[in-house]
C-alpha positions as CSV (number, residue, x, y, z in Angstrom):
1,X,172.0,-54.0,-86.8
2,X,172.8,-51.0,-88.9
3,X,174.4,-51.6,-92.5
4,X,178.0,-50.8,-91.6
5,X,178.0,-53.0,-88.6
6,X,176.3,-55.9,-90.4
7,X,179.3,-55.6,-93.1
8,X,181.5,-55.3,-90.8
9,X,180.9,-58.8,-89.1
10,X,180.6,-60.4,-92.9
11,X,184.1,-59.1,-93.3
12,X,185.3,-60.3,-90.3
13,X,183.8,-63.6,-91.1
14,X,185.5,-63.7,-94.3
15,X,188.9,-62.9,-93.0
16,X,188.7,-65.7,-90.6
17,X,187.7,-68.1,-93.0
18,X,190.9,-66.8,-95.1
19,X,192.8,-67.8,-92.1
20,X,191.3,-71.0,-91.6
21,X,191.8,-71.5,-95.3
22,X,195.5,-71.0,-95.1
23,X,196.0,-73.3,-92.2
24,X,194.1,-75.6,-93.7
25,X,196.1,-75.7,-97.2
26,X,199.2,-75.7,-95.2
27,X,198.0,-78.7,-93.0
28,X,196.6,-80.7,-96.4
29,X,193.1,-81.2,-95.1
30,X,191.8,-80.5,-98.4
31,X,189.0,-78.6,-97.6
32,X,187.6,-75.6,-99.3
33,X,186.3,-71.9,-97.8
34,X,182.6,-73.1,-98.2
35,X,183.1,-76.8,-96.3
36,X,185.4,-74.5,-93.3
37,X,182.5,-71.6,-93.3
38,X,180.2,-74.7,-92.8
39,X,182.0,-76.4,-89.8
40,X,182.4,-72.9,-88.5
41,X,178.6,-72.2,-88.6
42,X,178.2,-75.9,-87.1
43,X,180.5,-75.3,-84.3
44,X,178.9,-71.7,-83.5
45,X,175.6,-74.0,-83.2
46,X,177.2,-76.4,-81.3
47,X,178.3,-79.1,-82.8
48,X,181.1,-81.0,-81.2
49,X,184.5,-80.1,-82.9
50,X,185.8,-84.0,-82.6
51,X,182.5,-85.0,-84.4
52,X,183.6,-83.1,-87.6
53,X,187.3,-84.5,-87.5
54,X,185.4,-88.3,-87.6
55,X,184.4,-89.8,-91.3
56,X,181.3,-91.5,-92.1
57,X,182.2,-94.7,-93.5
58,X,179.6,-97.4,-95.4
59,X,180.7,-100.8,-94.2
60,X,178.9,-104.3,-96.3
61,X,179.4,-107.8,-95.5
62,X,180.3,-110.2,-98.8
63,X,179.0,-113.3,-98.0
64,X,180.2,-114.9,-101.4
65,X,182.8,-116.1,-99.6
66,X,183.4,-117.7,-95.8
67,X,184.5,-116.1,-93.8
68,X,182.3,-113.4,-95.2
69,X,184.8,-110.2,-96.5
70,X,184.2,-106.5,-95.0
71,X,183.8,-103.9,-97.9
72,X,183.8,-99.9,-97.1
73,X,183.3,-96.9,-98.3
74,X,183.8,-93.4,-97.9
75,X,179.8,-91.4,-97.6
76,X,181.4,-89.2,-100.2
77,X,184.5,-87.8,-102.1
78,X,185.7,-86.0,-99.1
79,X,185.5,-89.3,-96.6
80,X,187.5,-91.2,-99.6
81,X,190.2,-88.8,-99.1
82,X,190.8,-89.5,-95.7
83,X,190.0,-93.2,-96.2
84,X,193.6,-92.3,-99.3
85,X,194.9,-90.3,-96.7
86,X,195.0,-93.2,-93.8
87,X,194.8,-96.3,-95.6
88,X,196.9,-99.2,-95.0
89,X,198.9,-102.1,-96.7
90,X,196.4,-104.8,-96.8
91,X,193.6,-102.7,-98.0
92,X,192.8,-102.5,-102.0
93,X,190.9,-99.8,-103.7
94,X,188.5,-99.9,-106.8
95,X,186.8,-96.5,-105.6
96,X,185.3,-99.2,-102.9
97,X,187.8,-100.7,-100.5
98,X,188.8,-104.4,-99.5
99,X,191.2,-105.1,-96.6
100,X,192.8,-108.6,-97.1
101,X,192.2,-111.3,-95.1
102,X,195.4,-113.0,-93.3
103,X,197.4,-115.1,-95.7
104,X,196.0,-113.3,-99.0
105,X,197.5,-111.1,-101.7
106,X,196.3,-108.8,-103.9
107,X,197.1,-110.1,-107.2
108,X,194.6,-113.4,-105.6
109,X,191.7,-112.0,-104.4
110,X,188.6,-114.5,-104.7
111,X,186.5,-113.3,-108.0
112,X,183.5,-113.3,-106.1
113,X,184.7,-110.7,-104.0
114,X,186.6,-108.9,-106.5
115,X,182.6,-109.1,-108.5
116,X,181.0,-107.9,-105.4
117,X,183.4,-104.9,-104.9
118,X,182.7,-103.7,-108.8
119,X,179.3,-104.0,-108.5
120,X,179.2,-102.1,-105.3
121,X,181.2,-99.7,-107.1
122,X,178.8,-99.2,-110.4
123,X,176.1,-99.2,-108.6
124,X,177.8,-95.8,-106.4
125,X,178.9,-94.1,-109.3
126,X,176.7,-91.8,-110.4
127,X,177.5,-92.1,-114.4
128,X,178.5,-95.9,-114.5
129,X,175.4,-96.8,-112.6
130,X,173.7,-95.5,-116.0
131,X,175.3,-97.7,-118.2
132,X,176.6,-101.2,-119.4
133,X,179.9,-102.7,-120.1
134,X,181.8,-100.6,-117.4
135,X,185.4,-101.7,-116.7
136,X,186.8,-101.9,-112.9
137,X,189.6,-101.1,-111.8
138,X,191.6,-102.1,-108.8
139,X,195.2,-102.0,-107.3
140,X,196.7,-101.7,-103.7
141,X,196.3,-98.6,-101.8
142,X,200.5,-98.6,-101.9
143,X,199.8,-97.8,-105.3
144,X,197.5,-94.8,-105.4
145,X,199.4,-91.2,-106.2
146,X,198.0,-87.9,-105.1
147,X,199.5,-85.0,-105.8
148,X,198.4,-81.0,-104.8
149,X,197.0,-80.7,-108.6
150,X,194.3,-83.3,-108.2
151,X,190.8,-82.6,-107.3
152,X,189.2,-84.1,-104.4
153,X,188.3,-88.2,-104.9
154,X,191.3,-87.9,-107.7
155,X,194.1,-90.2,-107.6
156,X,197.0,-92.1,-109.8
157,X,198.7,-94.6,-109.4
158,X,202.5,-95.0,-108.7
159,X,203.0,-98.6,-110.7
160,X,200.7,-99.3,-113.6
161,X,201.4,-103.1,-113.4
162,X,200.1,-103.3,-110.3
163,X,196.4,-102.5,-111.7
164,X,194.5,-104.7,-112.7
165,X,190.7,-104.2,-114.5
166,X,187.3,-106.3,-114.2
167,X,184.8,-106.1,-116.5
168,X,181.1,-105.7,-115.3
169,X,178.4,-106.3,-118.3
170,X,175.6,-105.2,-116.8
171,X,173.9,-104.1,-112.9
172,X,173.5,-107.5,-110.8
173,X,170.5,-106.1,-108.4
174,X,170.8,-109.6,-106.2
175,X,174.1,-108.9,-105.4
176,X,173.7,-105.0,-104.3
177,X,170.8,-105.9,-102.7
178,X,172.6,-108.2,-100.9
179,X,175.2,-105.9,-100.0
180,X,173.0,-103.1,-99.3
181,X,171.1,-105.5,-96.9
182,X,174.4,-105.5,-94.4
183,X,175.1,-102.1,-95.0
184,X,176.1,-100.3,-91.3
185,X,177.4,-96.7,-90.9
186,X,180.0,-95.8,-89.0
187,X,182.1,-92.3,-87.8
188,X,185.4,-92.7,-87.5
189,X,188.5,-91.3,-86.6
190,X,190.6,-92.9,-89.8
191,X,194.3,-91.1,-88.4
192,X,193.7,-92.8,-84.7
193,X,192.1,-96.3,-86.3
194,X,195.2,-96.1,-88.7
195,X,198.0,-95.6,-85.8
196,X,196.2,-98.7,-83.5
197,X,196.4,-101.3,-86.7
198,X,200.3,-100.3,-87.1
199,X,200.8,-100.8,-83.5
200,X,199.1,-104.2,-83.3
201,X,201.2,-104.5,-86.2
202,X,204.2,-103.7,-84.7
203,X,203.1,-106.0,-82.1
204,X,203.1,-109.1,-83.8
205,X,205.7,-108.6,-86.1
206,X,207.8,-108.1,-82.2
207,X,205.8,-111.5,-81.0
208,X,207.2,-113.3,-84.2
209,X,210.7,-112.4,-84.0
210,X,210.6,-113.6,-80.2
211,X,209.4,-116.8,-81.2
212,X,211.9,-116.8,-84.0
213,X,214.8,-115.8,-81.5
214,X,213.9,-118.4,-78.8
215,X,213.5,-120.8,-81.9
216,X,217.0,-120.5,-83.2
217,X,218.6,-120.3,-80.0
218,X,217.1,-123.7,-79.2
219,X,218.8,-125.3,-82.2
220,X,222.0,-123.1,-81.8
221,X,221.8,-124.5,-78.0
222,X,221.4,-128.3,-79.2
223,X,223.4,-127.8,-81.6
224,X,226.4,-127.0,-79.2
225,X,225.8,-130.0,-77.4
226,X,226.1,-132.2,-79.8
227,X,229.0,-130.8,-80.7
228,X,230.4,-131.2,-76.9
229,X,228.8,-134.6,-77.0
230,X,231.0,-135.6,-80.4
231,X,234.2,-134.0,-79.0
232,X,234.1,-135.3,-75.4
233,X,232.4,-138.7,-76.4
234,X,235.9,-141.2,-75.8
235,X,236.6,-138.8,-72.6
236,X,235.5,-141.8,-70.3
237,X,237.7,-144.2,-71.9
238,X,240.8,-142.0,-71.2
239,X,240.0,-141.6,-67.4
240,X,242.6,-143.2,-64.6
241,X,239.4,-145.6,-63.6
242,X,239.3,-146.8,-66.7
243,X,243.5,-147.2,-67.7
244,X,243.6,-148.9,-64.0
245,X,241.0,-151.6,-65.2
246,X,242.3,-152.7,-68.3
247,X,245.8,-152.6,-67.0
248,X,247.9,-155.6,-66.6
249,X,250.0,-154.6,-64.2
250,X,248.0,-155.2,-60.6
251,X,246.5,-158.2,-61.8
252,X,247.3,-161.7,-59.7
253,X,249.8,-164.4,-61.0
254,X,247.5,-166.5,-62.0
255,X,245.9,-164.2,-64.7
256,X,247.5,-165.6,-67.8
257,X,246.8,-169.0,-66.4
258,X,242.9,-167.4,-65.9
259,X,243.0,-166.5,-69.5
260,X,244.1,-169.9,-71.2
C-alpha cells in the first residue's frame, strides 16, 4: 500500500475513534480512545459485539457463616465501574462487594464476613497487599459518589456516617486461600441483571401489599359484623312473634289461676 494511502486509512481510523470517543463521553461509558480502538480492532477480528458490553465478574463463597455469603468483584477498575454503575440497595462495597442476605442491614453485617471481605480486598490491592496494618473501609453502595472529575475505580461517598472502617493487621493466607478456593468467573450483563432484581423486586413488594390489602379487609370485614352483630343483637326480642308470646292478652282465664 503506498505511503499516502496507508496514512490515509490511519487517519480515517483516528477520526472514527474521535467519533466513537464523543459518543462514548456523551453516553458515560467511561472509556478511553485506546480501550474503543481495541474493541474496534476486536470486532474487525470478530469478536461478538454483545461479548464486550458483558463484565467479567470474580464471585467467592464465605463459608464463615451458614448460609455461606456470595462476595464479587469486578476483574479490574473498569468491571468495578459498571459493577458502581449498576449496583443495587442491598449490596455493600469495600472495593469488594457483599449483597445482604434477607432480613440484614448494613450497619450488622456478621464480622466474619465483614473479615473475609477485607482480606479479600488487601490481598487484591496491589499496594495494601504489601503491607500491614491496612484499614478497610466499607459503606452501602447508596452511598458511593461519582462525579465526571474522578478517574476510573474513583469514588466518594455521599454520607460520611454511613462509612464505617475495619482494621486488618496482617495477610490471613487461610482465609484467601479459602476464598480463592471457590472462586468462579462469570460475564455479565450488569444493566440487564440490574433491571430483573428491581423487577422481582417490584414483584414482591406488589405480592406483599396484596396480602396486606386482603389482610386488612378481612378485619375491616369482621369488624363490620360485629358491629351489625352489637346494633341488631335485641332485634329478635322486638319482633311481633315474640310481643305475641309474652303478651297477656290471648292468654285463657285461668292463667292467673296457672300462675299462683
Amino acid at each position: 500500500m503506498p505511503p499516502s494511502a496507508a496514512e490515509d486509512k490511519r487517519q480515517a481510523a483516528r477520526e472514527i475513534i474521535d467519533i466513537l470517543h464523543e459518543i462514548s463521553v456523551l453516553l458515560n461509558t467511561n472509556l478511553d480512545r485506546n480501550q474503543l480502538s481495541l474493541c474496534v480492532s476486536m470486532i474487525e477480528n470478530g469478536v461478538n459485539p454483545e461479548a464486550l458490553a458483558l463484565a467479567m465478574v470474580y464471585y467467592y463463597t464465605s463459608s464463615a457463616v451458614s448460609p455461606a455469603a456470595q462476595i464479587y468483584v469486578g476483574k479490574d477498575k473498569f468491571e468495578n465501574e459498571d459493577l458502581i454503575k449498576h449496583g443495587l440497595d442491598e449490596d455493600i462495597c469495600a472495593h469488594v462487594y457483599y449483597r445482604l442476605q434477607d432480613g440484614q442491614t448494613w450497619d450488622a453485617i456478621p464480622e466474619e464476613v465483614l473479615k473475609d471481605c477485607a482480606q479479600l480486598t488487601k490481598a487484591n490491592s496491589i499496594d495494601g497487599n504489601k503491607k500491614d496494618n491496612v484499614t478497610v473501609i466499607y459503606t452501602p453502595w447508596s452511598n458511593l459518589k461519582k462525579d465526571g472529575g474522578m478517574v476510573t475505580g474513583q469514588v466518594g461517598f455521599k454520607d460520611q456516617r454511613k462509612v464505617k472502617k475495619i482494621h486488618i493487621p496482617e495477610r490471613e493466607n487461610p482465609i484467601v486461600n479459602r476464598l480463592n478456593k471457590t472462586k468462579v468467573e462469570r460475564f455479565l450483563d450488569l444493566r440487564a441483571e440490574k433491571e430483573e432484581a428491581l423487577k422481582q423486586a417490584r414483584s414482591k413488594d406488589l405480592a406483599q401489599q396484596r396480602e396486606r390489602q386482603k389482610a386488612e379487609a378481612k378485619v375491616a370485614k369482621e369488624r363490620k359484623e360485629k358491629a351489625w352483630q352489637r346494633d341488631h343483637a335485641y332485634d329478635d326480642l322486638h319482633s311481633e312473634d315474640a310481643i305475641a308470646a309474652s303478651s297477656n292478652q290471648n292468654r285463657g282465664e285461668d292463667f292467673e289461676d296457672d300462675f299462683m
